[in-house]
Predicted model as a PDB file, atoms N, CA, C, CB and O in Angstrom, pLDDT in the B-factor column:
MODEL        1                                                                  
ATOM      1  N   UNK A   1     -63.226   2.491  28.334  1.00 77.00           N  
ATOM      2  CA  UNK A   1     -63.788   3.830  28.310  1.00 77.00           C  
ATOM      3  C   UNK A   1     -62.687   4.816  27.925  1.00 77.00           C  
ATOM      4  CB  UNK A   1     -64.416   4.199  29.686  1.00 77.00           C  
ATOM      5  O   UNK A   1     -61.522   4.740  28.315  1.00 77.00           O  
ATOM      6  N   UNK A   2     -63.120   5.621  27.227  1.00 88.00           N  
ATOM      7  CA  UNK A   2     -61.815   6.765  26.725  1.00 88.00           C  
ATOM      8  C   UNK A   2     -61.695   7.754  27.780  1.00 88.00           C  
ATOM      9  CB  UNK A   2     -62.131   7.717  25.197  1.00 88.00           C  
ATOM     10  O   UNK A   2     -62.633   8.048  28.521  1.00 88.00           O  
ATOM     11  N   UNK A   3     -60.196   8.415  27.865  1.00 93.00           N  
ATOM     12  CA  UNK A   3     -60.054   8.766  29.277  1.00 93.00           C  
ATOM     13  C   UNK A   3     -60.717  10.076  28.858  1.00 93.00           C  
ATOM     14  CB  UNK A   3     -58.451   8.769  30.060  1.00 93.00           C  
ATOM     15  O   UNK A   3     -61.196  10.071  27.724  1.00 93.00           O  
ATOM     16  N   UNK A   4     -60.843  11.319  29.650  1.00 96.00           N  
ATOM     17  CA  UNK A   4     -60.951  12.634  29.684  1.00 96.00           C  
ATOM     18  C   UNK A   4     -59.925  13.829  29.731  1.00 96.00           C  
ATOM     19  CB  UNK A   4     -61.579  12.711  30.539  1.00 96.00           C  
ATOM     20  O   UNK A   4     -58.901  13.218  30.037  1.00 96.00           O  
ATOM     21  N   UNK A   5     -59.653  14.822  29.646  1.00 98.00           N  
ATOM     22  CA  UNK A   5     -58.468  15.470  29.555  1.00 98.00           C  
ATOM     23  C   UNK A   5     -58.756  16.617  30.513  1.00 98.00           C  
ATOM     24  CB  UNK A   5     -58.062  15.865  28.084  1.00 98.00           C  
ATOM     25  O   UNK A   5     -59.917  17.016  30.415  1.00 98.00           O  
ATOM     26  N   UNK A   6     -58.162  17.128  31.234  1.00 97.00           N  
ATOM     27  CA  UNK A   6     -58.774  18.111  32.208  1.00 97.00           C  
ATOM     28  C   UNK A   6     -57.568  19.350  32.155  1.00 97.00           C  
ATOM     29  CB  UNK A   6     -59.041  17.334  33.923  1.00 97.00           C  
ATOM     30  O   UNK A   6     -56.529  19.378  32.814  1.00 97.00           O  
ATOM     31  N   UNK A   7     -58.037  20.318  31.194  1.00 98.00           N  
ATOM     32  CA  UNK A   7     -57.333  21.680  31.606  1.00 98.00           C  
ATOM     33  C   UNK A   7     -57.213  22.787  32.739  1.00 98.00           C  
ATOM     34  CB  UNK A   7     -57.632  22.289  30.869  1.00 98.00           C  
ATOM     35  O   UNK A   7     -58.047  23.657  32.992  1.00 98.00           O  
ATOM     36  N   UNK A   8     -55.893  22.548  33.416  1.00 97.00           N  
ATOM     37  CA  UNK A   8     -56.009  23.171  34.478  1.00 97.00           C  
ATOM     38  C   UNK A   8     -55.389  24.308  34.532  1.00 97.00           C  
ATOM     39  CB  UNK A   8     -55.725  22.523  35.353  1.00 97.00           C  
ATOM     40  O   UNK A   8     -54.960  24.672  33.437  1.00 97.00           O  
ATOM     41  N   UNK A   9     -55.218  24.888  35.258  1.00 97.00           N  
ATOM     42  CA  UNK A   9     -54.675  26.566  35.363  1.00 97.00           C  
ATOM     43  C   UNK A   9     -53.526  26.921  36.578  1.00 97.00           C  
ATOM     44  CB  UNK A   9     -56.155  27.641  35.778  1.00 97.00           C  
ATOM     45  O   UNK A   9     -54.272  27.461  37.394  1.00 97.00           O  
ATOM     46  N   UNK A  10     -52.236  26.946  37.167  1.00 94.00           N  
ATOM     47  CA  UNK A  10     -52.295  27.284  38.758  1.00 94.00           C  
ATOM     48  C   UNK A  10     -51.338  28.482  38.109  1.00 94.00           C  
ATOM     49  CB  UNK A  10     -51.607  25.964  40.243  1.00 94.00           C  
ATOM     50  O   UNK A  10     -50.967  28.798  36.978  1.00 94.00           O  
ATOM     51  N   UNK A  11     -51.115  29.064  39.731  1.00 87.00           N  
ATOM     52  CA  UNK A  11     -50.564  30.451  40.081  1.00 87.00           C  
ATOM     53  C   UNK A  11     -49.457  30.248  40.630  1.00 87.00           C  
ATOM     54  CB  UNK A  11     -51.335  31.300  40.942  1.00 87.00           C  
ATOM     55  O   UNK A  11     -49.667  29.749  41.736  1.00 87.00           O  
ATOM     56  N   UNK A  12     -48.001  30.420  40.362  1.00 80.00           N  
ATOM     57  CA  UNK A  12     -47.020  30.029  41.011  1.00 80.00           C  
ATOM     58  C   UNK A  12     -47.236  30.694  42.032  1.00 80.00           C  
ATOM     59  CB  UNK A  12     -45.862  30.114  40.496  1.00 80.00           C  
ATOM     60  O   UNK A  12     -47.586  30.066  43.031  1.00 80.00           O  
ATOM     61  N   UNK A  13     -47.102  32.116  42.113  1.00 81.00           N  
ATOM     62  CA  UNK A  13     -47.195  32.636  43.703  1.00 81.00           C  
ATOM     63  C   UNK A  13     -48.089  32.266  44.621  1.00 81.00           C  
ATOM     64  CB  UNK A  13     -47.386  33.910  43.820  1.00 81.00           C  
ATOM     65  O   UNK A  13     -47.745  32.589  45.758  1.00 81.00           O  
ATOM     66  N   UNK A  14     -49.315  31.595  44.531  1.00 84.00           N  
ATOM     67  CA  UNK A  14     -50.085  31.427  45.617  1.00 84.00           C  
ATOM     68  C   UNK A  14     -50.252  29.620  45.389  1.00 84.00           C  
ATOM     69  CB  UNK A  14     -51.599  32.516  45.562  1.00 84.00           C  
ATOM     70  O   UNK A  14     -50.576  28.893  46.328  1.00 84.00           O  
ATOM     71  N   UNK A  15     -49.998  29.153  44.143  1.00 81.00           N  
ATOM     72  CA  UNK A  15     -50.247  27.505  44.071  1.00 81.00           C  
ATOM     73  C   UNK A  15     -51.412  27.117  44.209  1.00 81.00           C  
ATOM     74  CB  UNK A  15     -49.609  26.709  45.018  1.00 81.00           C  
ATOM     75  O   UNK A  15     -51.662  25.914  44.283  1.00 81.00           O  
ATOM     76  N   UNK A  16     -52.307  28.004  44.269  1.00 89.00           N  
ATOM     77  CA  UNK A  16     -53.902  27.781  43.714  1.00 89.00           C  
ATOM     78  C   UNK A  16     -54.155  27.205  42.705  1.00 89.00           C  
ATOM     79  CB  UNK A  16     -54.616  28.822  43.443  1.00 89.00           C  
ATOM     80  O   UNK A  16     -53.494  27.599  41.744  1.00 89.00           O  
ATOM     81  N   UNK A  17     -55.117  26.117  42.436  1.00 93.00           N  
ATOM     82  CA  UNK A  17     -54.836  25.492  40.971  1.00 93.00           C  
ATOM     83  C   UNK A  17     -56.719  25.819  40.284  1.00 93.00           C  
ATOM     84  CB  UNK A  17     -54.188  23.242  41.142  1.00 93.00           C  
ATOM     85  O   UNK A  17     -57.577  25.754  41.164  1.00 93.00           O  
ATOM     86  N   UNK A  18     -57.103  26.056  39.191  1.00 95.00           N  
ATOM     87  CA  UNK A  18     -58.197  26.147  38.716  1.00 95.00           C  
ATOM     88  C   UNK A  18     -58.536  24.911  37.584  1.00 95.00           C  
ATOM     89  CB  UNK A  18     -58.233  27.495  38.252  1.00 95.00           C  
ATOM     90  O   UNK A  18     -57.878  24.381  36.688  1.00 95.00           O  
ATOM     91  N   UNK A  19     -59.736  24.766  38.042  1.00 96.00           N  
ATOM     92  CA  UNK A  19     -59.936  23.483  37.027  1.00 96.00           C  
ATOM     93  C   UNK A  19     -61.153  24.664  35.388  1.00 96.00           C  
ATOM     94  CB  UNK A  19     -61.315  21.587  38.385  1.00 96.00           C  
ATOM     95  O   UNK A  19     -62.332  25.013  35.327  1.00 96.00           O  
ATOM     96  N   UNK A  20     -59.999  24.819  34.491  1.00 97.00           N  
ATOM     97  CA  UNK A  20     -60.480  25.442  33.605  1.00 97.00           C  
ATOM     98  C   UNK A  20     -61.671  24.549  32.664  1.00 97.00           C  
ATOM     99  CB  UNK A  20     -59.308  25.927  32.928  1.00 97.00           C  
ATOM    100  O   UNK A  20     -62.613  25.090  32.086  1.00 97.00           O  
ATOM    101  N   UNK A  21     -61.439  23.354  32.664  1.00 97.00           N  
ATOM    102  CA  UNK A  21     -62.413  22.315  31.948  1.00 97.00           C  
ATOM    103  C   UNK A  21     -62.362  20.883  31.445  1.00 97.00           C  
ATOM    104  CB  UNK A  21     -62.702  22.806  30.969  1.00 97.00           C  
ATOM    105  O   UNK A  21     -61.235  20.561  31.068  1.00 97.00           O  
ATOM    106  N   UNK A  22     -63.135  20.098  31.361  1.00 97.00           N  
ATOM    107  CA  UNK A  22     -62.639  18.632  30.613  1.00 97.00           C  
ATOM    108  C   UNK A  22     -63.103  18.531  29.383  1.00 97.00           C  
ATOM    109  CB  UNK A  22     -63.113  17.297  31.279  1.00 97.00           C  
ATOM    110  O   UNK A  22     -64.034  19.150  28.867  1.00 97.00           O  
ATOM    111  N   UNK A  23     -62.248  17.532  28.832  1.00 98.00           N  
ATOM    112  CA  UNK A  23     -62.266  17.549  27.506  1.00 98.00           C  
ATOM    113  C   UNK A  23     -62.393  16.108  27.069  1.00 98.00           C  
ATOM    114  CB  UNK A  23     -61.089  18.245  26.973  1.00 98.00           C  
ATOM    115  O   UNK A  23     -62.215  15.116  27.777  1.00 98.00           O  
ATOM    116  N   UNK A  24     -62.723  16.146  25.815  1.00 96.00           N  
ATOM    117  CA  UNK A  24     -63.101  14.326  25.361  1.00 96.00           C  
ATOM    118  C   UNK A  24     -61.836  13.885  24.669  1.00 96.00           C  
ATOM    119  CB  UNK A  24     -64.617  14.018  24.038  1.00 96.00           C  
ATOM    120  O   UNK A  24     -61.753  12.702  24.341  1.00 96.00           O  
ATOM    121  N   UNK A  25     -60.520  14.981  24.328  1.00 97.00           N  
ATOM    122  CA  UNK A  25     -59.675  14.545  23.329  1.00 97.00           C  
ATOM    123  C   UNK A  25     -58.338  15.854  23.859  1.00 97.00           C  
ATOM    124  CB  UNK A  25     -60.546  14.630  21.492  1.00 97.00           C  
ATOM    125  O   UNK A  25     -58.501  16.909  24.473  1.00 97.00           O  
ATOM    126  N   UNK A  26     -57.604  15.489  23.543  1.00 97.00           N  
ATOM    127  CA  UNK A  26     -56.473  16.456  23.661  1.00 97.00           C  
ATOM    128  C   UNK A  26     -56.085  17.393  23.026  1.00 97.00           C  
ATOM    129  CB  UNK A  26     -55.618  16.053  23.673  1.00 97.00           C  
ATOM    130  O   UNK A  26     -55.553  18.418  23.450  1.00 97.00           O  
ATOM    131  N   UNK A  27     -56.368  17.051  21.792  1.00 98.00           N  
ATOM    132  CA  UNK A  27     -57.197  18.432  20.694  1.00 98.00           C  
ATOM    133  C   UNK A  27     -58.017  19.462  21.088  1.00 98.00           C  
ATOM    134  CB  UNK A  27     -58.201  17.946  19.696  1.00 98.00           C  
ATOM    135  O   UNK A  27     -57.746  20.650  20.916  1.00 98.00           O  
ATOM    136  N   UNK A  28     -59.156  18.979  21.689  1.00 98.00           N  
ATOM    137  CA  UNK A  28     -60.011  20.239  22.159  1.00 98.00           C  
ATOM    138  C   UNK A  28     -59.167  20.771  23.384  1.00 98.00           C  
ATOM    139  CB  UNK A  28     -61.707  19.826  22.649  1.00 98.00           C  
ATOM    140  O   UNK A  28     -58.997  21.990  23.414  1.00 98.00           O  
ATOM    141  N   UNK A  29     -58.774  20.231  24.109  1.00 98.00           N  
ATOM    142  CA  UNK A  29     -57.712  20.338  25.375  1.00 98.00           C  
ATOM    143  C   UNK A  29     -57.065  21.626  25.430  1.00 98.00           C  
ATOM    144  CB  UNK A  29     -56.512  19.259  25.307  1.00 98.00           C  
ATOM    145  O   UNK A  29     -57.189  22.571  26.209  1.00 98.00           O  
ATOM    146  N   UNK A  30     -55.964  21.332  23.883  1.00 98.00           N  
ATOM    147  CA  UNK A  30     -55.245  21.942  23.853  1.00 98.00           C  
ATOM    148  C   UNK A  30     -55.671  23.646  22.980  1.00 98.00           C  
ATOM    149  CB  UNK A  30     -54.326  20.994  23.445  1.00 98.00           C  
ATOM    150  O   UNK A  30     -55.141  24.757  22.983  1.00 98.00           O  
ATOM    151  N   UNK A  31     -56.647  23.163  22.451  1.00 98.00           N  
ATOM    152  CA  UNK A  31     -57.761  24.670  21.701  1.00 98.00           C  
ATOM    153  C   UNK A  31     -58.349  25.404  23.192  1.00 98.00           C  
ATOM    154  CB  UNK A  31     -59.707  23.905  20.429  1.00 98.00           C  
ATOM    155  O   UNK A  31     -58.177  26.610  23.368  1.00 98.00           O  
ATOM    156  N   UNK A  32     -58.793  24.862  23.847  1.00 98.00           N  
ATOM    157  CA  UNK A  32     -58.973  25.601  24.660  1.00 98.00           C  
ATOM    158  C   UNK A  32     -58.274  26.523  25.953  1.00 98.00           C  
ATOM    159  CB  UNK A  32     -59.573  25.055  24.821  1.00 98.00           C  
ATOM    160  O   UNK A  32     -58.592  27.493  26.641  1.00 98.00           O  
ATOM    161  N   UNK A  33     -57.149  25.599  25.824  1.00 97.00           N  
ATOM    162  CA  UNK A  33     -55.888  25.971  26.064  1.00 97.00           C  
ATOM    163  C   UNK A  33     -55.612  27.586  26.030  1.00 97.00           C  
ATOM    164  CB  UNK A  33     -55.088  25.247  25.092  1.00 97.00           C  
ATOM    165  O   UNK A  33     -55.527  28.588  26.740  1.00 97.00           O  
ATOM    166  N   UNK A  34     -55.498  26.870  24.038  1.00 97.00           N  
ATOM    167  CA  UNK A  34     -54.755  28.464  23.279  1.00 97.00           C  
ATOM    168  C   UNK A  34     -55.745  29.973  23.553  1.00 97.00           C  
ATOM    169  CB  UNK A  34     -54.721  28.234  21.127  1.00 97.00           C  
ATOM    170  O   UNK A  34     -55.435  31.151  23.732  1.00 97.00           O  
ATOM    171  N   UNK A  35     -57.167  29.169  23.468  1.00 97.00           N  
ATOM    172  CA  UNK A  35     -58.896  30.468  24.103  1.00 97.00           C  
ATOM    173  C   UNK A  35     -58.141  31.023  25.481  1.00 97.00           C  
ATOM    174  CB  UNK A  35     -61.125  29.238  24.850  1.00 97.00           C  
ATOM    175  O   UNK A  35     -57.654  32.152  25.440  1.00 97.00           O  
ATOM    176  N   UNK A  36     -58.041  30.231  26.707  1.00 97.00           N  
ATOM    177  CA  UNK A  36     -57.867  30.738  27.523  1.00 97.00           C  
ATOM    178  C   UNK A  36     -56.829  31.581  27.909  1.00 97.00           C  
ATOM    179  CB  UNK A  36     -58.043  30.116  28.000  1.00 97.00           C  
ATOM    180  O   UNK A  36     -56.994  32.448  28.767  1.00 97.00           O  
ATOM    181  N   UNK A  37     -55.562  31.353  27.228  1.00 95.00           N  
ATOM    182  CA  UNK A  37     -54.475  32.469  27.275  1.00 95.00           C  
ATOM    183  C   UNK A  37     -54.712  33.912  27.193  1.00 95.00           C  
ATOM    184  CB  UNK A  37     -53.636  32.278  26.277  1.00 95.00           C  
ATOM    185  O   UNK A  37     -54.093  34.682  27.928  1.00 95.00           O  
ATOM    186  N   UNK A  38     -55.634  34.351  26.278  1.00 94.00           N  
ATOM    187  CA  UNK A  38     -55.970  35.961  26.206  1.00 94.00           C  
ATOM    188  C   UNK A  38     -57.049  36.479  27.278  1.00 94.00           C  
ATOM    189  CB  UNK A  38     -56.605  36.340  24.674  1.00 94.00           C  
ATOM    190  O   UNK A  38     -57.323  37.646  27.555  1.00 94.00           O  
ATOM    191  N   UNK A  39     -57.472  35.547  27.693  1.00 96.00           N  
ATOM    192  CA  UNK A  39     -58.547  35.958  28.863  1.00 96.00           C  
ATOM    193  C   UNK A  39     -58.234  36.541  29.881  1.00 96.00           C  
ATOM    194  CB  UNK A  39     -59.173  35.025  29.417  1.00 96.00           C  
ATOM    195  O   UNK A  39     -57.156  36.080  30.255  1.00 96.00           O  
ATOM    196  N   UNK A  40     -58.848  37.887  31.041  1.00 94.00           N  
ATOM    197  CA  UNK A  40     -58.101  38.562  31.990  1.00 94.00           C  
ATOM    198  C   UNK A  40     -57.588  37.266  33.137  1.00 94.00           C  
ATOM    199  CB  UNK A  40     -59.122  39.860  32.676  1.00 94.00           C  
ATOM    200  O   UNK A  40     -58.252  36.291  33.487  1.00 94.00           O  
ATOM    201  N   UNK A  41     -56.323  37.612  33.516  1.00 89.00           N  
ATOM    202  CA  UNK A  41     -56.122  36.666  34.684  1.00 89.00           C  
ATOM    203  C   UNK A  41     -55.079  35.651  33.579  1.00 89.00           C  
ATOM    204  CB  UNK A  41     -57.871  35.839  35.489  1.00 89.00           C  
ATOM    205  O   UNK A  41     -53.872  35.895  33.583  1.00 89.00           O  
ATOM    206  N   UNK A  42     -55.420  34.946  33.004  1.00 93.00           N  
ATOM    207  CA  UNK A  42     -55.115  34.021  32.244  1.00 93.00           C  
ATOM    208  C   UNK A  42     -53.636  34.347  31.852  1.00 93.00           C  
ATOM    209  CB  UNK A  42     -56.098  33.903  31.169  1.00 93.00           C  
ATOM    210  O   UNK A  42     -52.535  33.812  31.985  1.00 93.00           O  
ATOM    211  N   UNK A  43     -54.141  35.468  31.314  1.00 92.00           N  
ATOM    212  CA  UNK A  43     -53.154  36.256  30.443  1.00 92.00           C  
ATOM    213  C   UNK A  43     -51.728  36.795  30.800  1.00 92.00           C  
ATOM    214  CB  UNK A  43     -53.803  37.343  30.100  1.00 92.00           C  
ATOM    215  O   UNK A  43     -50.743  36.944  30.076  1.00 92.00           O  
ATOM    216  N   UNK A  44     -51.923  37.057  32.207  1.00 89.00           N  
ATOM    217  CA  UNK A  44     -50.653  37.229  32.990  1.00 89.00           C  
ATOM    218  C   UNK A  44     -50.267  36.350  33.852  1.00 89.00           C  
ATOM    219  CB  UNK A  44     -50.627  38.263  33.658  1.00 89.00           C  
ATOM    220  O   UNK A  44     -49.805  36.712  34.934  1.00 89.00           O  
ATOM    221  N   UNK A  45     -50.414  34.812  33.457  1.00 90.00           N  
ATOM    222  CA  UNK A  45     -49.544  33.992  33.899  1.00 90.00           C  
ATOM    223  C   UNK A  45     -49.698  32.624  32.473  1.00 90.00           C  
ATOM    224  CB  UNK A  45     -50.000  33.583  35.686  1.00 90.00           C  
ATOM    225  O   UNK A  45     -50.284  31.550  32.615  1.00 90.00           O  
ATOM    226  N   UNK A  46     -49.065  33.052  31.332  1.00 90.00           N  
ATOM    227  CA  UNK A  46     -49.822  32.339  30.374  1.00 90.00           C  
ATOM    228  C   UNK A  46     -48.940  30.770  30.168  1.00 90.00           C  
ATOM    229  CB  UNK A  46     -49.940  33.365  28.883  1.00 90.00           C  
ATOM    230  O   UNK A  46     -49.036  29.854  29.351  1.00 90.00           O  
ATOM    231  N   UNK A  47     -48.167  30.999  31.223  1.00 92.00           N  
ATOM    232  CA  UNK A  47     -47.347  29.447  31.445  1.00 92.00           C  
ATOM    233  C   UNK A  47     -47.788  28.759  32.456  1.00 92.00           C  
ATOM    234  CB  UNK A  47     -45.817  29.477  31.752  1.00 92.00           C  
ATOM    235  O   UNK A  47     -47.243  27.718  32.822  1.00 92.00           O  
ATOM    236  N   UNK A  48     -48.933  29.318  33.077  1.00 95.00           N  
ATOM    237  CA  UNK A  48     -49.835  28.352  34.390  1.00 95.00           C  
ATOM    238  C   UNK A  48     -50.482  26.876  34.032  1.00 95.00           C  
ATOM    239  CB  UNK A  48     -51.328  29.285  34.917  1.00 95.00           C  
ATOM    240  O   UNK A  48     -50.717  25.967  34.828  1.00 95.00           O  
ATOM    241  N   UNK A  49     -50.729  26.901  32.430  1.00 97.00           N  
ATOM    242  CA  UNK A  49     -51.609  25.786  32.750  1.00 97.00           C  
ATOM    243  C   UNK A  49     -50.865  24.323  32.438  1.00 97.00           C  
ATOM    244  CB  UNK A  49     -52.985  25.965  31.867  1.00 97.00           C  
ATOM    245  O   UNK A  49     -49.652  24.175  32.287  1.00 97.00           O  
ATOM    246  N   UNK A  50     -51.805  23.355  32.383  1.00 97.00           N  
ATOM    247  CA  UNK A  50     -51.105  22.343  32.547  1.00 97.00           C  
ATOM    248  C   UNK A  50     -52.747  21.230  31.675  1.00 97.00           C  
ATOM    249  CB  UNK A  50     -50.440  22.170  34.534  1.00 97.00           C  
ATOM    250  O   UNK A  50     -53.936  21.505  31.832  1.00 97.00           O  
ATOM    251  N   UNK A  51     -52.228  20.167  30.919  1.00 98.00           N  
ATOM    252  CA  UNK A  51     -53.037  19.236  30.541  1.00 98.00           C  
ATOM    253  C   UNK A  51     -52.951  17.990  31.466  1.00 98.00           C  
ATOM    254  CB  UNK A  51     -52.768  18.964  29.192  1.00 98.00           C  
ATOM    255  O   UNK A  51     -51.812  17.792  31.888  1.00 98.00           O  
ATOM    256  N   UNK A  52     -54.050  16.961  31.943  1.00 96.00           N  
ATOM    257  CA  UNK A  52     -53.865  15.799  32.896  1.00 96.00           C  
ATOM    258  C   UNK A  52     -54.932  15.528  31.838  1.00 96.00           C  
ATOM    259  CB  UNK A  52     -54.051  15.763  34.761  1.00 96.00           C  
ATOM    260  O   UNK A  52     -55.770  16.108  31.148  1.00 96.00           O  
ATOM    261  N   UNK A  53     -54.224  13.827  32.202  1.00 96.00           N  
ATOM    262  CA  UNK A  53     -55.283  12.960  31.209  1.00 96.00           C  
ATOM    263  C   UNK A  53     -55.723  11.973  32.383  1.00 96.00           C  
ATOM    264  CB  UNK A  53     -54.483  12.023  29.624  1.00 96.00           C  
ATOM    265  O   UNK A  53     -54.835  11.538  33.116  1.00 96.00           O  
ATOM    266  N   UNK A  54     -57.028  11.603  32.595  1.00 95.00           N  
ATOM    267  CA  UNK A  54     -57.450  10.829  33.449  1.00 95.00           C  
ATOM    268  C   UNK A  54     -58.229   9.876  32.766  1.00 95.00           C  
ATOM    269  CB  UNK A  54     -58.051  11.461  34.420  1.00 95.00           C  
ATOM    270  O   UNK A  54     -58.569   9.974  31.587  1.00 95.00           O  
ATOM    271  N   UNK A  55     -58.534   8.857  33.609  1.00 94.00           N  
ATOM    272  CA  UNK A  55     -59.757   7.406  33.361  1.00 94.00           C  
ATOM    273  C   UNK A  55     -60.660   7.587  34.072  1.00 94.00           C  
ATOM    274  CB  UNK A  55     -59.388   5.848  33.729  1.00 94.00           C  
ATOM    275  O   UNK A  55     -60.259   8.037  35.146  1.00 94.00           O  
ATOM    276  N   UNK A  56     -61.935   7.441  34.024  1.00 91.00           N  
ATOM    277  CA  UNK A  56     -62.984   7.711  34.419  1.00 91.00           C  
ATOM    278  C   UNK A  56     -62.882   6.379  34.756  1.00 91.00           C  
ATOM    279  CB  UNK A  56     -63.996   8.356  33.663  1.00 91.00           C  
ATOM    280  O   UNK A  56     -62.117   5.495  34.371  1.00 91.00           O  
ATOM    281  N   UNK A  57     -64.426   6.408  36.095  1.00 92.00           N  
ATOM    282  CA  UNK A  57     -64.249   5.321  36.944  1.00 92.00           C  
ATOM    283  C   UNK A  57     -62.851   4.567  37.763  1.00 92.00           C  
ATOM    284  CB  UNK A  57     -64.759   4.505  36.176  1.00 92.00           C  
ATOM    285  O   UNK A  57     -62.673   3.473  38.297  1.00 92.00           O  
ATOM    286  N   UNK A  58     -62.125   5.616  37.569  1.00 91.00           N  
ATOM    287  CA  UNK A  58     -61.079   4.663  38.909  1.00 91.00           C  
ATOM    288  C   UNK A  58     -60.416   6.074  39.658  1.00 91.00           C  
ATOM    289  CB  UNK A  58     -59.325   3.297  38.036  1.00 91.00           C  
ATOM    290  O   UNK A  58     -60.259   7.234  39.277  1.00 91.00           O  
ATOM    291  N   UNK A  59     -60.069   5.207  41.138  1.00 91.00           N  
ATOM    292  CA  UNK A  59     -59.344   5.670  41.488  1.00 91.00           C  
ATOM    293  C   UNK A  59     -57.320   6.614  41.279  1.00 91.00           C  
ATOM    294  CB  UNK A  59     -59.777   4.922  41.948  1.00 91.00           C  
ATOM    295  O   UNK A  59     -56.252   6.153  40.877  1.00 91.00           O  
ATOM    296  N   UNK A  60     -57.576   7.500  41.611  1.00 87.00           N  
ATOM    297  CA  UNK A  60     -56.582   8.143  40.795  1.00 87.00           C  
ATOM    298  C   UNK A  60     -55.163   8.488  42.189  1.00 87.00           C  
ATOM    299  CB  UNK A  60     -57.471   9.804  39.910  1.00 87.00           C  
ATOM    300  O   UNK A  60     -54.101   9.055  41.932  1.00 87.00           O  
ATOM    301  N   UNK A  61     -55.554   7.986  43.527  1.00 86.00           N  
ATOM    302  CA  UNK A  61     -54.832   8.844  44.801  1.00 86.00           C  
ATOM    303  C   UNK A  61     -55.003   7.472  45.702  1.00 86.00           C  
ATOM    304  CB  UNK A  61     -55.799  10.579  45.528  1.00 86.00           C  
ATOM    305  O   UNK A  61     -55.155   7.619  46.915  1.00 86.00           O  
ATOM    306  N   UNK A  62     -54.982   6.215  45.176  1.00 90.00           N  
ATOM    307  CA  UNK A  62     -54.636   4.545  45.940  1.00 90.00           C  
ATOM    308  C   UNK A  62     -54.272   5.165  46.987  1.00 90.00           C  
ATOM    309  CB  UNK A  62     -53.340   3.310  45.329  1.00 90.00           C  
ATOM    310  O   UNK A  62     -55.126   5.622  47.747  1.00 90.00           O  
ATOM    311  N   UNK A  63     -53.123   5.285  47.200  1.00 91.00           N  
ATOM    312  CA  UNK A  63     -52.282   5.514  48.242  1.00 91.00           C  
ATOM    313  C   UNK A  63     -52.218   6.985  49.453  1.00 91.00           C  
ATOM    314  CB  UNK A  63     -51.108   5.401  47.466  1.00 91.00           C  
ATOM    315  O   UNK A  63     -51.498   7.228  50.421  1.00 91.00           O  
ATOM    316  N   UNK A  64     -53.312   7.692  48.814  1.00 90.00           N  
ATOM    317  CA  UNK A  64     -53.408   9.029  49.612  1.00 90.00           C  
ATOM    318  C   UNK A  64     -52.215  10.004  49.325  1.00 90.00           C  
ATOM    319  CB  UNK A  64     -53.432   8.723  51.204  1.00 90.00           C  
ATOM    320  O   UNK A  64     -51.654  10.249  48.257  1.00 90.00           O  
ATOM    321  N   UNK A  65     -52.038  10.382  50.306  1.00 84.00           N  
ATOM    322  CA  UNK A  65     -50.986  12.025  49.922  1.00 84.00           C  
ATOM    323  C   UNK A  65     -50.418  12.248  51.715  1.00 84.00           C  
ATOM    324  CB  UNK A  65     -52.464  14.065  49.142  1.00 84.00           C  
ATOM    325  O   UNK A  65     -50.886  11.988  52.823  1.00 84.00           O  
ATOM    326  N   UNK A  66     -49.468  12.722  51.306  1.00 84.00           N  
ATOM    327  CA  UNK A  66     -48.370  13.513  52.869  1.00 84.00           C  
ATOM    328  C   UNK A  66     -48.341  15.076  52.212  1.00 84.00           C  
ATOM    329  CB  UNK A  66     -46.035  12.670  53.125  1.00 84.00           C  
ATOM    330  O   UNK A  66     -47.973  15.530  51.128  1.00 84.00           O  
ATOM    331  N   UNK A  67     -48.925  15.658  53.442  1.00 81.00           N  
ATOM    332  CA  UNK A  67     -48.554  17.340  53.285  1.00 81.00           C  
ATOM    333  C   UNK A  67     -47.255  17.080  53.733  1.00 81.00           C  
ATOM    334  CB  UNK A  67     -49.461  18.652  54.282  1.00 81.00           C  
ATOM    335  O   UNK A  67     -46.798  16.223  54.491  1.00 81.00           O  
ATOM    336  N   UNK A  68     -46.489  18.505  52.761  1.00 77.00           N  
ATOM    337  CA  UNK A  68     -45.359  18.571  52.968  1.00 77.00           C  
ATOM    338  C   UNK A  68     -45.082  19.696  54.199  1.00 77.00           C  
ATOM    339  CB  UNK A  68     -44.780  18.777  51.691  1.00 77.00           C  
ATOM    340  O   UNK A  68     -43.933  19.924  54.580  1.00 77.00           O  
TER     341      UNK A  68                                                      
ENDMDL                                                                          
END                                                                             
């Protein structure tokens, strides 16, 4: 199965993260990317986002997580 690409967004000062959208290719990924930079909010933190590429159908967190 081809993986998905998920554009995300966070806020250094608060580390809130936004899931801006998924994508079928890293191309559209990254176009939507470049859309969302001028948008309010967006715009004044335009080094927030971040691309993750995932596989559908599996587990992605095996091992769980420790708050720090």
């Amino acid at each position: 199965m081809e993986p998905l690409f998920v554009l995300l967004h966070s806020m250094a000062e608060t580390g809130r993260v936004k899931v801006v959208g998924l994508y079928s290719s890293l191309d559209l990924a990254e176009a939507a990317r470049e859309r969302a930079r001028g948008l309010p909010g967006f715009i004044d933190e335009p080094d927030g986002f971040s691309i993750e590429q995932y596989e559908v159908d599996r587990d992605h967190w095996p091992r769980g997580f420790v708050r720090l």
